[in-house]
C-alpha positions in Angstrom: 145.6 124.8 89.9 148.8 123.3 88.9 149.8 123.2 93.1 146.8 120.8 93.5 147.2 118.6 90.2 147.8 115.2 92.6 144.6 116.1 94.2 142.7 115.8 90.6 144.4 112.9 89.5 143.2 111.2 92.7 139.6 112.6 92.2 139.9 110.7 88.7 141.0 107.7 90.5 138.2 107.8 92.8 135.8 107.2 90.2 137.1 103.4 90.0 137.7 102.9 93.5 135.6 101.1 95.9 134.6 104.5 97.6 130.8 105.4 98.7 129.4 108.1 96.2 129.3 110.0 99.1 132.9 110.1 99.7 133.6 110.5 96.5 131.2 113.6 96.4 132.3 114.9 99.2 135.9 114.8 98.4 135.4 116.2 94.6 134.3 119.3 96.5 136.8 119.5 98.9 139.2 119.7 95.9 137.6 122.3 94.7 137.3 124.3 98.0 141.2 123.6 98.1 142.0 124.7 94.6 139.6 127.7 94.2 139.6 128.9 97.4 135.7 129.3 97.4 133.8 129.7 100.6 130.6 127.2 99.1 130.0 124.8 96.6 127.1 122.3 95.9 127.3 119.4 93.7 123.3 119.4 92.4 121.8 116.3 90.7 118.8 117.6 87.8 115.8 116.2 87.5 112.7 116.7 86.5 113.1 120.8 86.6 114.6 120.5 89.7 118.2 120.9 91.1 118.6 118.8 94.6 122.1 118.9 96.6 123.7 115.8 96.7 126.7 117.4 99.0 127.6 120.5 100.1 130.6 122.4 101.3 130.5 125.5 103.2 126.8 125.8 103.4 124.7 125.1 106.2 123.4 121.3 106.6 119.7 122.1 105.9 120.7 122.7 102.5 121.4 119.4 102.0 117.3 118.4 102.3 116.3 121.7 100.1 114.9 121.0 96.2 115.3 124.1 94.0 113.0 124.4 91.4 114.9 126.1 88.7 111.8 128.0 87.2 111.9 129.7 91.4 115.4 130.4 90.7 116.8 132.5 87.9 120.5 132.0 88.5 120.0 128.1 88.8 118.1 128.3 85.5 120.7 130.1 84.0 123.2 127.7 84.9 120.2 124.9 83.4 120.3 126.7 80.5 123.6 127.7 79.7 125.5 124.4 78.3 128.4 125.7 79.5 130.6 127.8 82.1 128.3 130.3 83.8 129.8 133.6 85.7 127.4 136.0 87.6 129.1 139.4 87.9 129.5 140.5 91.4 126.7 142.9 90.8 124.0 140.7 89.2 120.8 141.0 90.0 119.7 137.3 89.9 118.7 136.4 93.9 121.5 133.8 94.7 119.5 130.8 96.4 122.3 130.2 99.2 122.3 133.8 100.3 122.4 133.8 104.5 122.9 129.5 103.8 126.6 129.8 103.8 127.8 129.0 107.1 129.7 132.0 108.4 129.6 133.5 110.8 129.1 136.8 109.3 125.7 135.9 108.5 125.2 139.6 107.1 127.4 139.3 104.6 126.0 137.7 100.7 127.3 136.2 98.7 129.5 138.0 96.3 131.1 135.9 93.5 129.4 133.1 91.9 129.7 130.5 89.3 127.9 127.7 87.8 129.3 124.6 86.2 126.2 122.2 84.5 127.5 118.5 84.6 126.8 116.8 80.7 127.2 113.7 79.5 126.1 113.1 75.8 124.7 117.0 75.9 122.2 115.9 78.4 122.0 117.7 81.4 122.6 115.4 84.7 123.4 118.1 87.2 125.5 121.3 88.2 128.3 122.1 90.7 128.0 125.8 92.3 130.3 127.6 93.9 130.6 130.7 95.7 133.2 133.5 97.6 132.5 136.4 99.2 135.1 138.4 97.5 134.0 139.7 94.1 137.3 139.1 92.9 137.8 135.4 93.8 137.6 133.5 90.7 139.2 136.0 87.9 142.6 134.3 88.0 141.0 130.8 86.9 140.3 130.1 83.1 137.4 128.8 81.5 139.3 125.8 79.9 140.3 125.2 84.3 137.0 125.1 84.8 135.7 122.6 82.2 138.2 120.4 84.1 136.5 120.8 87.1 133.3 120.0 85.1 133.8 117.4 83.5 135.3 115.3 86.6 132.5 116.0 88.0 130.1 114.8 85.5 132.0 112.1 85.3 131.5 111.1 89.0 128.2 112.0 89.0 127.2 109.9 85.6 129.0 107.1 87.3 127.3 107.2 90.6 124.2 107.2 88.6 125.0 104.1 86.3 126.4 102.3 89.8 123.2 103.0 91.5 120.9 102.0 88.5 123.4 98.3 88.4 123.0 97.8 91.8 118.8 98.5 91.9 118.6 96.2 89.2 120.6 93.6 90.6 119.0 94.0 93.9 121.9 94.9 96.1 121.1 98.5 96.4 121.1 99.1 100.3 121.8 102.7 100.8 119.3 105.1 100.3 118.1 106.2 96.9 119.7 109.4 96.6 119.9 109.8 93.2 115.9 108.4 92.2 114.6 112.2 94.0 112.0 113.6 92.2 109.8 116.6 94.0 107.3 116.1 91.3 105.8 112.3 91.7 105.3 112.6 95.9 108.0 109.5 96.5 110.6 110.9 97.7 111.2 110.2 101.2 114.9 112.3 102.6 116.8 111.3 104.7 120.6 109.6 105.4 120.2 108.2 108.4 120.9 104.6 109.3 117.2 103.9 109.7 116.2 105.7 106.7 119.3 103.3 105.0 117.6 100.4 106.2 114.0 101.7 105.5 115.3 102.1 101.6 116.9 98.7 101.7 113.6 96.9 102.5 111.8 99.2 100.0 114.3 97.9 97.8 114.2 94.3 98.5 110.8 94.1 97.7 109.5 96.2 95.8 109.9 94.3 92.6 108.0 91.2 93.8 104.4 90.5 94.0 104.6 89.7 97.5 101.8 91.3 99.8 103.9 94.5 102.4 102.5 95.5 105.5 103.9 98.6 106.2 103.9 100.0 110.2 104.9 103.2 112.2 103.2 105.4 114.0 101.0 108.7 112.6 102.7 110.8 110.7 106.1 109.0 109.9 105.4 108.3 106.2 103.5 105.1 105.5 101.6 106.8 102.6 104.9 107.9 100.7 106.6 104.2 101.5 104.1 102.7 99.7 104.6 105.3 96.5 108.4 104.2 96.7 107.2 100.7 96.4 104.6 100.9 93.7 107.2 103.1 91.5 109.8 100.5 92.3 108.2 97.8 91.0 107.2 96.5 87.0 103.5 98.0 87.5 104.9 101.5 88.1 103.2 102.2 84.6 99.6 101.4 86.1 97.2 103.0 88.5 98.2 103.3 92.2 94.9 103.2 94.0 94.1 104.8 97.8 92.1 104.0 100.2 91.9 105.0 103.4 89.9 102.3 105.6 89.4 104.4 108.5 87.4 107.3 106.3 85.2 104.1 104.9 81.6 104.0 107.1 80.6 100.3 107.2 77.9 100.6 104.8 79.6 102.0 101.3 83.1 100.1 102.5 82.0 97.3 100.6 80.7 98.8 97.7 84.3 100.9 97.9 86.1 97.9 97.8 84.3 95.6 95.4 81.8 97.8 93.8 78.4 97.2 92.8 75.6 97.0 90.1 72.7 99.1 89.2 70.0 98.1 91.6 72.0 96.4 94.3 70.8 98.7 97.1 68.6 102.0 97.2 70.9 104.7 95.2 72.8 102.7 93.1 71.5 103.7 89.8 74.3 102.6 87.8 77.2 100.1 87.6 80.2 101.2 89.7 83.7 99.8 89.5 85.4 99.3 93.1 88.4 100.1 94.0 90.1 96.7 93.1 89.1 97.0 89.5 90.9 100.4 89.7 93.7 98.9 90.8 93.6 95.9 88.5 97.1 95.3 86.9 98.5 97.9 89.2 98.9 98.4 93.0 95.8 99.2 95.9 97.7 100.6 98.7 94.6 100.0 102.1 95.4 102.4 104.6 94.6 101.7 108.2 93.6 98.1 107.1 93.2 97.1 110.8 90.2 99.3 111.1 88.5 97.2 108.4 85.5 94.4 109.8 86.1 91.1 110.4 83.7 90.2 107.5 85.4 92.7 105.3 88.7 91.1 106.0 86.9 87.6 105.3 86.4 89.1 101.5 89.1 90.7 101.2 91.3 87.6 102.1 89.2 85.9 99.5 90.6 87.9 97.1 94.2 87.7 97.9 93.7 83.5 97.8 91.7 83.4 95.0 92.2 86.5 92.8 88.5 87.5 92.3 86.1 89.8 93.8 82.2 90.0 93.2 80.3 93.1 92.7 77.5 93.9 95.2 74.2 92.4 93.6 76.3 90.5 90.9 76.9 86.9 90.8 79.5 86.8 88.2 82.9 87.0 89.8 85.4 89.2 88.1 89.5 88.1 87.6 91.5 90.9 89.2 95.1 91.3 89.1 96.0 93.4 91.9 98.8 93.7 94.0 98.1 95.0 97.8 100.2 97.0 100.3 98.5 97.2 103.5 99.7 99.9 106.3 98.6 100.5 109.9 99.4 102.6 113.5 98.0 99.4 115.2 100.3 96.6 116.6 97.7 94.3 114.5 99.7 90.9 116.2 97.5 92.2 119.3 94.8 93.1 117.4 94.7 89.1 116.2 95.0 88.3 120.0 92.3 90.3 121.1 89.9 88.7 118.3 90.0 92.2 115.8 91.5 90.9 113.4 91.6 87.3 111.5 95.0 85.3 112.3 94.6 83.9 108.5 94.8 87.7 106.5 97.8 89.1 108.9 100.0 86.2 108.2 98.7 86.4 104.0 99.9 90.9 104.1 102.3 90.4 106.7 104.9 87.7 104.3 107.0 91.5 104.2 106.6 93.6 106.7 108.4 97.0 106.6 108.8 99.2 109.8 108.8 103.0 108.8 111.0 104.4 111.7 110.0 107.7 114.0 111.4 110.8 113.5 112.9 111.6 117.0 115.0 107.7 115.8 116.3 109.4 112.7 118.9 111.7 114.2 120.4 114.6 111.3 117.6 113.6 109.3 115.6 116.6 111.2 117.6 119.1 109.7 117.5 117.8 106.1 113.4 117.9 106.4 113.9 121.1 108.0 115.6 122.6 105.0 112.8 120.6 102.6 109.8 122.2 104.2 111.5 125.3 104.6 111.9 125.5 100.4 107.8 124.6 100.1 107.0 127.4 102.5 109.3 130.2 100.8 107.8 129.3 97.4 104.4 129.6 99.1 104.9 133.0 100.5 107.0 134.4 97.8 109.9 135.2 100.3 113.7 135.4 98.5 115.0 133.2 101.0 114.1 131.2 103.8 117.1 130.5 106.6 116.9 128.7 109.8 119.5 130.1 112.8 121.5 127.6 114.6 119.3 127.9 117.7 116.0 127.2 116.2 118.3 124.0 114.3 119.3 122.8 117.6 115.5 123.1 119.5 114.0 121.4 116.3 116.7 118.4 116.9 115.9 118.4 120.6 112.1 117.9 120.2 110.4 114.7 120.2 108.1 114.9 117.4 105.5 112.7 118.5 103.8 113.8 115.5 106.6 112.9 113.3 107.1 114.7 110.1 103.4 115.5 109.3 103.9 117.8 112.7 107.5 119.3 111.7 105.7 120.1 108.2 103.3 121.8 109.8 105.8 123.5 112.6 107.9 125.0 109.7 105.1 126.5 107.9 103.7 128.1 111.2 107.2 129.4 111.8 107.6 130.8 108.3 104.0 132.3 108.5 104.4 134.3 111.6 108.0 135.6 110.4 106.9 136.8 107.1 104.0 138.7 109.7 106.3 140.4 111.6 108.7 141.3 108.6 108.7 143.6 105.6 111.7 142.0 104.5 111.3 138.8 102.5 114.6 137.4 103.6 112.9 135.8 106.4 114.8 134.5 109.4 113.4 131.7 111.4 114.6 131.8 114.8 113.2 129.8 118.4 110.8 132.4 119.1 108.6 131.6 115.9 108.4 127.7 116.9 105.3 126.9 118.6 107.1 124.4 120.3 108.1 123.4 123.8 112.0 122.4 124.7 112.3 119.0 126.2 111.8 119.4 129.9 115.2 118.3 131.8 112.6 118.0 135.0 110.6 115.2 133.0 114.0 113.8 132.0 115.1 113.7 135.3 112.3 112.0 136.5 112.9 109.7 133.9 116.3 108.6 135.0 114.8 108.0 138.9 112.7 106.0 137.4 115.1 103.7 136.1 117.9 104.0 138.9 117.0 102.5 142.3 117.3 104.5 145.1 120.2 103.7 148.0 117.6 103.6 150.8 115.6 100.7 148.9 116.3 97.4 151.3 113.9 95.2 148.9 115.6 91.7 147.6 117.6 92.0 144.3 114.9 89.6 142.6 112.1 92.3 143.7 114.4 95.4 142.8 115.0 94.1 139.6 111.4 93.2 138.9 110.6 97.1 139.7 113.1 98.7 137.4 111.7 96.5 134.6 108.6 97.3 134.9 108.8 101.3 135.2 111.4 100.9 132.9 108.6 99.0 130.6 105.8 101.4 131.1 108.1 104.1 131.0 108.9 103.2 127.4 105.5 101.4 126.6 103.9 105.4 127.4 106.3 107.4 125.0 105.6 104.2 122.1 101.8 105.7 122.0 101.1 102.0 123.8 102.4 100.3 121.1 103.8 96.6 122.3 106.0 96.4 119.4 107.5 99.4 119.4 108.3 99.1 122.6 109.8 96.3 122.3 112.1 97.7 119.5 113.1 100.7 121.6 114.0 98.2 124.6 116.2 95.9 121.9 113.3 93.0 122.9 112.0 90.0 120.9 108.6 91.0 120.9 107.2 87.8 122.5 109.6 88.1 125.0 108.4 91.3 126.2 105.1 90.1 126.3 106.2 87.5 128.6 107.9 89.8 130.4 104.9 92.0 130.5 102.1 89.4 131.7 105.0 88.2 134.3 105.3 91.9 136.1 101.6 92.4 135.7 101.8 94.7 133.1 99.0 93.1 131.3 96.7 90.3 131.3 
């Protein structure tokens, strides 16, 4: 310790520098790697019975995306519980959760020596810092009173990445993703550190504490539902209801009734006063999912209420004050939907003042192998395995796949996976390798017909002007086809102002 005593002073000194938490996380464990000559450590933020990694050394990336629920593991409960230093002797029989997690290439080899530091500030437990060697003998040189250094820098750079964060949400210049607000148990959190995912949570941000209208967009699968959680627990009515609807599930004949409600007698079979879902929501937030598959006259009333702020029961003439705050989400490019007469010019401008583009998942880069690592947690807890771990190969196929059904498919690709492994093994250290993902590796062929597509070929003697129109439009349909036929993504993808590609478009012929 006292070799590396430049290396804590600068860790204190980070906590008033100008440095990302990140880097400051990152480099508090790097410190410790140096001085303790550990093979892992985590730094783990608590909340809500739950430890989640912040940053990780030594342990593979997936960890990173994982959430352990201290009540599914004993040691991390211990270390919960303790209030203080925590050893595990090298023969304890508490499951470690990063056994086969530590990236080594010795995968057979566990963990052998392990402690636990929980992070407090005021006696209040904020968090924990793990760390771990293979050799049982690793850590008896260091004192307890070494330790409690170690801890308390670290809950001090924790606590003050927490305060920063909190200043900078309420001040409204929070732009980096909300790392610190995770919490498994209310269905918000949304992972992910990826530059799109950075400027998804800036926009959340931005808005969420207004009473401004959001239209949220992406295609199936990426989220929507969960961005507008984020919102609605962002914002000063996170104390009141949260009300769904999903406008596609609504026939045409109750959708009104849904929506506004009704009173006894209105129709045949209602024989009682019924609340709709605006009342529900009143005070609070009604988040309409799929609101471009409502009717034109359903829009008509529902734009009434957003200029007016009162709705009207079926059968009722009295009209009824609502205060209710509405985020709107679709898979339609509902701009096209107004040109083609679906849906009224008037109500997209009133839901679309803040619109927020939830990005795909093949855009979002590492953030693959954090949601690998989160789903791969759910499924162990659900099959009662000891450990879940993912091999580089199956890491690298599930970061090569497209995902064209975003995360609700890699949710439901992980469980598969963990489903057939635990079939095929008595063990319940499962092992998820490529052979257990029902999925197909991108096809170089398709790729390659992909890159003829866009590169003329020598023997073409066509004018430039005529060349060029070609390799914009396969270029165009090219993209428009893996958008899901979706103008304005496409015109993302392609780095387009969206009513320039439609230009574009009608120019080549590509529509009418």
């Amino acid at each position: 310790m006292k070799n590396i005593k430049d290396e804590w002073v600068q860790i204190a000194l980070d906590l008033t520098s100008g440095l990302s938490s990140k880097d400051r996380f990152e480099r508090l464990l790097s410190t410790i790697r140096n001085a303790l000559k550990c093979d892992a450590s985590a730094l783990l933020l608590f909340k809500n019975q739950y430890f989640s990694p912040l940053a990780t050394n030594g342990l593979d990336g997936d960890v990173i995306g994982r959430r352990f629920a201290i009540s599914q593991h004993p040691r991390l409960e211990a270390i919960a519980r303790a209030g203080d230093i925590v050893r595990f002797p090298s023969d304890s029989d508490l499951p470690d959760p990063y056994d086969g997690l530590i990236a080594n290439e010795e995968r057979q080899l566990q963990v052998h020596s392990c402690i636990g530091l929980p992070l407090l500030v005021n006696e209040r437990l904020i968090g924990a810092v793990t760390i771990d060697a293979f050799d049982p003998t690793q850590f008896d040189s260091f004192t307890n009173k070494e330790l409690r250094i170690i801890s308390a820098l670290a809950a001090t750079s924790l606590h003050t990445a927490l305060l920063m964060e909190r200043l900078e949400n309420q001040s409204g210049e929070n732009s980096n993703n909300s790392s610190f607000e995770r919490s498994p148990d209310n269905h918000v959190e949304m992972i992910g550190e990826s530059l799109a995912m950075q400027e998804l949570q800036a926009n959340i941000n931005a808005v969420a504490n207004t009473e401004l209208s959001v239209l949220i967009t992406g295609e199936t699968g990426v989220g929507k539902e969960l961005v507008a959680s984020a919102l609605h627990q962002r914002s000063t009515r996170a104390q009141q209801n949260l009300v769904y609807l999903n406008c596609a599930a609504l026939p045409e004949s109750v959708a009104e009734s849904e929506l506004f409600g009704h009173v006894k007698g209105a129709f045949t079979g209602a024989i009682s006063n019924r609340k709709g879902k605006f009342e529900s929501a009143d005070n609070g937030t009604l988040f309409l999912d799929e609101i471009g598959e409502l009717s034109l006259a359903l829009q008509a009333k529902l734009l009434r209420v957003l200029q007016y702020g009162d709705i009207q029961r079926i059968g009722d003439d009295n009209h009824i004050k609502v205060n209710t705050r509405i985020i709107a989400a679709t898979n339609k490019t509902l701009s096209d939907e107004v040109k083609n007469g679906d849906f009224r010019a008037d109500l997209y401008h009133r839901l679309s003042v803040f619109p927020i583009f939830v990005p795909p998942l093949r855009d979002r880069g590492n953030d693959v192998t954090l949601l690998v690592g989160y789903f791969a947690e759910k499924s162990r807890i659900k099959l009662a395995a000891t450990s879940i771990r993912i091999t580089p190969e199956a890491i690298t196929l599930l970061n090569d796949y497209s995902w064209p059904g975003n995360i609700r498919e890699l949710e439901h690709v992980i469980s598969r996976a963990a489903v057939l492994s635990r079939a095929q093994s008595d063990d319940s250290d499962l092992v998820l390798s490529p052979t257990h993902f029902l999925i197909k590796k991108e096809n170089h062929a398709e790729k390659n017909i992909a890159n003829q597509i866009v590169t003329p070929h020598s023997k073409n003697t066509k004018d430039l002007r005529s060349a060029t129109d070609e390799f914009q439009a396969n270029l165009i349909k090219k993209t428009y086809q893996e958008q899901q036929q979706n103008w304005a993504a496409t015109a993302r993808a392609l780095q387009l102002d969206t009513g320039n590609l439609h230009r574009l478009a009608k120019r080549l012929n590509l529509k009418e």
